[in-house]
N, C-alpha and C positions, 0 to 999 in steps of 0.2 A: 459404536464409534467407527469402527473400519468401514462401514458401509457409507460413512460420510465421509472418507475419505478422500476419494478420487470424484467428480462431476463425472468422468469418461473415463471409465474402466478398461476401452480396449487401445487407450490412446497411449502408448508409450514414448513417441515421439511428438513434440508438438508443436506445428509449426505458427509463427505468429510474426505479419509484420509490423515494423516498427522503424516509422520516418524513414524510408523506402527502402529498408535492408529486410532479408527475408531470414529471418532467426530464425533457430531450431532448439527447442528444451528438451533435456530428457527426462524422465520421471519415473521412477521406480514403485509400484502399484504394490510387488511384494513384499516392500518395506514394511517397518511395524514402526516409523515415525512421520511425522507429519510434515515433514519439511521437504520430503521427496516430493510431493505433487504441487504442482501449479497449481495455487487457488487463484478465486475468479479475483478477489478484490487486485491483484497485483496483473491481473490484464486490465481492469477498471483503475489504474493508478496509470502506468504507461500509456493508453490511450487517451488520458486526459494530458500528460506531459506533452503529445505529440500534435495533441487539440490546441494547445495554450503555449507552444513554442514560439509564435511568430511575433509575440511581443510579451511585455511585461516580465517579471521576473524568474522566468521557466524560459526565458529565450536564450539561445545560445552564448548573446552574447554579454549576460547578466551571469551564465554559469559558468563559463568557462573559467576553470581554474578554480573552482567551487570545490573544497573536499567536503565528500559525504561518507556516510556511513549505512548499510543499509543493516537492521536489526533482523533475527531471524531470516535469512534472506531466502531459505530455501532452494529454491532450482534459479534462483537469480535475474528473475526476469525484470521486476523493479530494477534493481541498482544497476543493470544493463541498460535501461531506457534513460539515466540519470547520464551515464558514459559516453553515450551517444550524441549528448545534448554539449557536450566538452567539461563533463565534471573529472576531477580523479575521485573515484569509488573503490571503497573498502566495503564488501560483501563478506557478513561474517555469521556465523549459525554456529550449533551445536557440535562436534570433533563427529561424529555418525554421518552427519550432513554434506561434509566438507567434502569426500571424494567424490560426489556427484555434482554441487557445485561449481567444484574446481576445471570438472570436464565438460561442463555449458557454457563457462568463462573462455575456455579455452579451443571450443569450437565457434563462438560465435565470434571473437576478438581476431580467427582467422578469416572467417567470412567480412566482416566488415573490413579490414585490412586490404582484402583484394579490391572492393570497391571505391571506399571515400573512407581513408584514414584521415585526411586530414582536419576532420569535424571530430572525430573519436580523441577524448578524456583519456582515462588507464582506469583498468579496473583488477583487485588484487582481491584474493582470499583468506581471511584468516580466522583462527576460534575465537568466538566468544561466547561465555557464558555468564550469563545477566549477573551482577551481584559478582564476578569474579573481580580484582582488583586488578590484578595482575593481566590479567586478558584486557583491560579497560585500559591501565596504562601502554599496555601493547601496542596500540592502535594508535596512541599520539592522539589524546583529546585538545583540545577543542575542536566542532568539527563548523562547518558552515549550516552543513544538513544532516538532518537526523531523517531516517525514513524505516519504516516499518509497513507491511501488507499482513493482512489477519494473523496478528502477532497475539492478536488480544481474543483467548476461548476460553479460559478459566478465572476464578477468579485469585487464586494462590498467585498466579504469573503477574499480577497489576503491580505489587509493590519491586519486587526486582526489575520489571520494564520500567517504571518511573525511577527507581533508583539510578537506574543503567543511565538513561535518557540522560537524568541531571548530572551525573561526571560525565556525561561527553559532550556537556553543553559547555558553551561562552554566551557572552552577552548579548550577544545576536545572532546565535543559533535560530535558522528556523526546522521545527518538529513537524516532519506530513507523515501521517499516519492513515493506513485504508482497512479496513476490516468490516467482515458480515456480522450481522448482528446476529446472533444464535440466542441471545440471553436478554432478558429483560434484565436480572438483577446483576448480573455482569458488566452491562453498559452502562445503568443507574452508576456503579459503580466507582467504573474507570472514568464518566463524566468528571463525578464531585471530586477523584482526587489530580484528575488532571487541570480542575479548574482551582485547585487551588496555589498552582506553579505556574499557570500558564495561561494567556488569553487562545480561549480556543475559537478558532472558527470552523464552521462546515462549508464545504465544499457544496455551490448549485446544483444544481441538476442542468440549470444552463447551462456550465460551463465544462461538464464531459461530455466525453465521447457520444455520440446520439445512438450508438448501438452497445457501447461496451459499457451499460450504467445500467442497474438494476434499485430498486427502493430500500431494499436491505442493506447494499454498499453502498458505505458513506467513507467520506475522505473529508479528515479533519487536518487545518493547518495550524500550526503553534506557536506561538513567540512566547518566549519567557516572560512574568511579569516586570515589571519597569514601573519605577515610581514616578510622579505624577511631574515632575521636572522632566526626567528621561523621554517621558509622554509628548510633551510639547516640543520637542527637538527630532522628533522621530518621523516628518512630515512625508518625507520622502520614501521612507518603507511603507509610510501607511497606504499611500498613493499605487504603490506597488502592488499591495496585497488588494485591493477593490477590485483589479481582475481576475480571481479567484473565489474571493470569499460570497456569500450570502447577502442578497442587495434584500431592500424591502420589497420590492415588485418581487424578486424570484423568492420569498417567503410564504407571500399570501398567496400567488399563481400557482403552488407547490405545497399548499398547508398539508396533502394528505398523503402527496408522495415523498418528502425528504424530513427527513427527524432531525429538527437543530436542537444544538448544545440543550442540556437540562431540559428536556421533553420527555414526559412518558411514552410508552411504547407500547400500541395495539399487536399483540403477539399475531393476531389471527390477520394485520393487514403489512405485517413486516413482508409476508410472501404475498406479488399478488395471486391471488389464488382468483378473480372475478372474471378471468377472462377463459372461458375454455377451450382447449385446441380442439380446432377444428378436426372432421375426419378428413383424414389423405392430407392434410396440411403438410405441408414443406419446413422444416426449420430450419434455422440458419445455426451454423454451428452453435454461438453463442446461447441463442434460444434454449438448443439443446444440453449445455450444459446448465444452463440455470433450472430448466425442468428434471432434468437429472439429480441438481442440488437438494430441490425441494422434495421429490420422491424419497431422496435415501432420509430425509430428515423422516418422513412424516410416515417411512419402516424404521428408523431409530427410534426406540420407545424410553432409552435412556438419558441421562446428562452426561454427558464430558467427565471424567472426574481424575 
């Protein structure tokens, strides 16, 4: 498991931009929890927010004044990219978690301050632990937005993230959730019971980032179910969501790279593994941490447990 840890083992600083502000994460390698390092699906989640800002429902001016939540947030780089857009964000993790968090909140909340505050949300830290009540009422639910980056690795964690999920929903909560697929029976999983609360959709392949998207990370959007009255009245969210979701052209154009809702899962083509790097080849950071990912998986001979 530690060897899957980190993508980039000598990278303790990480810088990353985001809608022209130049952030800075830190990440703690010698930690022995999961939430100190930047995983990829939450640069794959921020570069689609900054891909899909200039209109539809991820634009400024659809979030501003949007309260979110971000689940597990770890070194904060999602619920940062939410802040930025003019949400107020509540980033909340594990009580281990927090004093790393709290000090990338509060270096990167100075950097954008000098530049363009006036586009900048607020964003606060505080504990949560899934299934906790008391941490749930803490937060002041309902929220607008629920967000979560590979929250989702075992399969014990599915029913307290659903739990959590649904006390901090309202009626029109929308849930974006990003996570790498590690598991066939894990995602089987989290599919079926997320779909029985929730209309899920996946995220295109058109519609991220053209460098920060990989065939493993998928970004799933969620709206609570709504009965079939509610349905018909709901024209204008739905109209909303089509710039995001999964069109029938990017289904078929994509049958072999993106995995929608209740699909099986070819383990051996979750990684692409068909392309091989070249010698002397050049990689671009990204690249590099994705071959980095798939190495320590494929030296990890265990499960998650």
């Amino acid at each position: 498991m530690e060897a899957d840890r980190l993508n980039s083992p000598t990278t303790f600083e990480m810088p990353l931009e985001v809608l022209g502000h130049e952030l800075q994460f830190s990440q703690d390698p010698n930690s022995k929890h999961l939430g100190t390092t930047v995983w990829d699906a939450s640069l794959v989640f921020t570069k689609f927010l900054e891909r899909n800002c200039r209109k539809g429902r991820f634009s400024p001016a659809k979030l501003k004044g949007k309260r979110v939540i971000e689940l597990g947030a770890g070194c904060g780089v999602s619920g940062f990219g939410m802040a930025l857009l003019g949400c107020d964000v509540i980033v909340t993790d594990q009580k281990e978690v927090l004093p790393l968090l709290q000090r990338n909140v509060e270096r990167n909340i100075s950097r954008v301050m000098q530049k363009n505050p006036e586009s900048f949300g607020s964003i606060k830290v505080l504990e949560l632990d899934w299934g906790d009540k008391s941490h749930i009422k803490a937060v002041g639910p309902p929220f607008d937005y629920i967000i979560g980056t590979d929250v989702v690795y075992v399969e014990h964690l599915l029913e307290p993230l659903l739990k959590t999920i649904l006390a901090l929903s309202g009626p029109r909560t929308t849930t974006v959730l990003g996570y790498e697929i590690r598991s066939t029976n894990v995602h089987e999983k989290m599919l079926q019971m997320w779909k029985e609360n929730f209309e899920v959709k996946t995220v295109s392949k058109s519609k991220m980032d053209e460098t920060f998207q990989h065939p493993s990370i998928q970004l799933f959007i969620m709206e609570i179910k709504h009965s079939a009255e509610c349905a018909e009245n709901s024209g204008q969210a739905t109209a909303e969501k089509v710039d995001v979701e999964v069109s029938v052209e990017d289904k078929s154009s994509e049958e072999k790279h993106v995995v929608v809702e209740g699909s099986s899962i070819d383990e051996e083509n979750v990684e692409d593994r068909s392309k091989p790097v070249p010698q002397n080849a050049k990689l671009s950071e990204w690249e590099a941490r994705r071959y980095g990912s798939m190495a320590a998986r494929i030296l990890r001979d265990v499960k998650i447990s």
